[in-house]
N, C-alpha and C positions, 0 to 999 in steps of 0.2 A: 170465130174465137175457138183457140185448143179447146176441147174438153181433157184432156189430160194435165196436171199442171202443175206435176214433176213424180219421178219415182222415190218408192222408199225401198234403203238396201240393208243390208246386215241384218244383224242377229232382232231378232222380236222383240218385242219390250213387252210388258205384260198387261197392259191394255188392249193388242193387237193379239192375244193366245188367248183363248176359249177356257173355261174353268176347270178343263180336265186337264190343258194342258202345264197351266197353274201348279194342279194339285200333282202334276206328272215333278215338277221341276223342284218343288219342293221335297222332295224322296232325295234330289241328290246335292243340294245345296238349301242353306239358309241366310244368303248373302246378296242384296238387292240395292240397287243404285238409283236416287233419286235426283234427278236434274231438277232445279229450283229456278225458275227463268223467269220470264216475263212478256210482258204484248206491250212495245213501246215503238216508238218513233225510230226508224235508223236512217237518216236520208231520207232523199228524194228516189234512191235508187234501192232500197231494201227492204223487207218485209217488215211488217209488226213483228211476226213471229219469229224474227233471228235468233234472239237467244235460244227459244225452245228449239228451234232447228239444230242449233250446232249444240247443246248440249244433250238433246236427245243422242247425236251422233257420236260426241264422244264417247256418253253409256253404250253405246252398242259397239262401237272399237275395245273399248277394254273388255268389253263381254267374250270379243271374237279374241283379243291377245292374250285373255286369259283360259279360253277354251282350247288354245294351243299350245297350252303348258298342262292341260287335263284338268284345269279348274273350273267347274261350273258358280256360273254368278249369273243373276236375271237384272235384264235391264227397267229396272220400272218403271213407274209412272211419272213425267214431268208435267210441273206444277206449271202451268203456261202465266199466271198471274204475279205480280211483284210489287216491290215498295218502289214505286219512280215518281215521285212529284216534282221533278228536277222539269222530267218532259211532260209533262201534263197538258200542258196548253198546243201540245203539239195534235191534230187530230187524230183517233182514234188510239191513243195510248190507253191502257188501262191501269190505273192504279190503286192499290189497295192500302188499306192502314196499316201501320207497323203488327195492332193487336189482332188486324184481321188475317194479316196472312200468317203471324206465328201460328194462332188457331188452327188454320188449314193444313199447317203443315204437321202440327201435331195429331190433327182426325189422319193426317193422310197415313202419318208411323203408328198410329194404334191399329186401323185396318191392317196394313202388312204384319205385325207383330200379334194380331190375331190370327192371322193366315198361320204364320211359325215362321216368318221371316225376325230372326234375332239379329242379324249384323246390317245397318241400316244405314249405306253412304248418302248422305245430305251431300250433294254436288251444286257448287256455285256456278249458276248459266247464267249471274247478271249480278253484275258490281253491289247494285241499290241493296240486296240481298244481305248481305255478308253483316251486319249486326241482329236482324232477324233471323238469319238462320242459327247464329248463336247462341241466341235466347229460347228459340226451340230446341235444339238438342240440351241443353242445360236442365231448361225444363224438364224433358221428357227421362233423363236419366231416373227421376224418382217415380214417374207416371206410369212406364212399361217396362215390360222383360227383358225387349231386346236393346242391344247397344249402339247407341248413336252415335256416327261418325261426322265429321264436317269437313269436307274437303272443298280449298278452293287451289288452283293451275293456274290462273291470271298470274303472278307473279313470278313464275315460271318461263312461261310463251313470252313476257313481258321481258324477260334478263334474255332469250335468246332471238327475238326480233332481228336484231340489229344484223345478225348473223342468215338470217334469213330473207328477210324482205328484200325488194327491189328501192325501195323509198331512201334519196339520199339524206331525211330524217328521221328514221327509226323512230324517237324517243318521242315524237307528235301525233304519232298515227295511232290515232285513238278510235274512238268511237266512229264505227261504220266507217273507218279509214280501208288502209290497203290490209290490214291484214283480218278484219272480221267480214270486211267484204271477199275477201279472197278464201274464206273456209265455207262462207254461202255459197260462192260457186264450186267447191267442192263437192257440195250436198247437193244442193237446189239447186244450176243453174239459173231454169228455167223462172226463178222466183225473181234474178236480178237483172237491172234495167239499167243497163250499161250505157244507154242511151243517154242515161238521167243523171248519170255521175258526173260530179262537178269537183272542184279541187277548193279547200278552207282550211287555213292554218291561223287559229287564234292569236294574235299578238302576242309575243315571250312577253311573259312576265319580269318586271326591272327588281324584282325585289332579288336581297342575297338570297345564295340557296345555304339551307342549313340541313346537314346530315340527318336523314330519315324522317325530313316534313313529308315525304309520300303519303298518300293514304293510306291507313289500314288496310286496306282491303289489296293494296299492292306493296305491304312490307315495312311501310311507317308507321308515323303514328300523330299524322296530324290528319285532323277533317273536319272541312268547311261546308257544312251543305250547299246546294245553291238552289236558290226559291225559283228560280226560272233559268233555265238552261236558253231556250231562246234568245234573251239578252245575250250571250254568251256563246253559243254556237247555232248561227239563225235559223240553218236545216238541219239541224239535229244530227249533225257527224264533222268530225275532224279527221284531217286528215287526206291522201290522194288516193279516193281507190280507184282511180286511174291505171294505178298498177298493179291490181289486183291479176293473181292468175289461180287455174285450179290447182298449178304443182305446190303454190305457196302454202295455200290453204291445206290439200294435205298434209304438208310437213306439219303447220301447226296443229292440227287435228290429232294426229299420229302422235305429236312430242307429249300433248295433252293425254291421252290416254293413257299411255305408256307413264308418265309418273304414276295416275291411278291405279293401274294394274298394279307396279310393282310397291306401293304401299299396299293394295288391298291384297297380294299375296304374301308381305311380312308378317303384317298384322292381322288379319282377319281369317288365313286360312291354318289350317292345322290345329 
């Protein structure tokens, strides 16, 4: 068995920097990016930790795209834990309560905002997220100093798929499809098991479509929970990542930062 079992590249996040070099980073920025993800089920073929993988990675791209324009920003801490009771029954998923992980997210912005980190990007690493993270920055605008930001990209990578993928359906490649399996092998290779990929496209729905029933969380504004995903998607991904490649997954990666960077240099610097 490897004992190696994958590298990590880019810019530090500040979990991985010693407290000096913390207190060094803070001299030249107050601007910190927090990935919100989770530990769930993605296939047969993927890690628990997918979200926190590739949103770790895209805070450290805009770290590096914005250190190339001479702007310092720290990549911080991602929350590895989420609201997913969608996959719950899936093994080893972990999921939290709405109030428990608001909580966490707000200990995690008081620490940094006690450090002197004031500009405070909430980044969405995982769908289930995006009404809890809402409720925490909300909250917190009256609780601390610094100011809360909430960015999510899924809606984004989601409008340019179609343009990128290899998948002659774009608009089904979902969950642990071709294109989130294709930004893990970007990062982690060695994490995915290509061996293990199988191909699932849930039965189209017969109902009419009505302008902007999307989810919230990708630009609509309808939303259906669903009490078990399993009923619904049996190994916990949709989609072929069959075609996944690394070139895919960087372009997605890359397109994802790159909106963060250039909001967090509108707004946030100067």
């Amino acid at each position: 068995m490897k004992e190696i079992r994958y590298e990590i590249k880019g810019a530090k996040t500040l979990p991985e920097m010693s407290w000096v070099e913390v207190e060094e980073a803070l001299k030249k920025t107050d601007i910190v990016i927090v990935p919100v993800s989770s530990t769930e089920s993605h296939g047969p073929h993927l890690p628990l930790a997918s979200d926190a993988i590739h949103g770790t990675d895209i805070a450290r791209r805009t770290v590096k795209m914005l250190a190339e324009e001479g702007i310092e920003v720290v990549a911080g801490p991602t929350i590895p834990f989420g609201v997913t009771p969608g996959l719950l029954n899936f093994p080893g998923t972990i999921c939290l309560r709405n109030r428990t992980a608001i909580e966490l997210i707000k200990d995690v912005c008081r620490s940094l905002d006690h450090h002197g980190f004031k500009k405070i990007v909430l980044m969405l690493a995982h769908g289930g997220n995006y009404a809890t993270i809402q409720v925490a920055a909300e909250e917190l605008k009256d609780e601390i100093e610094a100011d809360v930001y909430f960015a999510t990209s899924l809606h984004v990578m989601t409008q340019a798929q179609g343009q990128i993928l290899h998948s002659d359906r774009p608009t089904e490649e979902g969950h642990a499809g071709e294109g989130e399996t294709s930004r893990i092998l970007a990062i982690a290779p060695e994490l995915v098991q290509m061996d293990r990929a199988e191909v699932f496209y849930p039965e189209k729905s017969k109902k009419k479509k009505v302008p902007g029933d999307e989810k919230p969380v990708m630009g609509g504004g309808w939303a259906v929970p669903v009490r078990d995903i399993r009923k619904v998607w049996p190994k916990s991904f949709r989609g072929n990542p069959k075609f996944a490649t690394k070139e895919v997954g960087e372009r997605l990666l890359d397109l994802r930062a790159r909106w963060l960077a250039d909001l967090i240099k509108r707004d946030l610097v100067g």
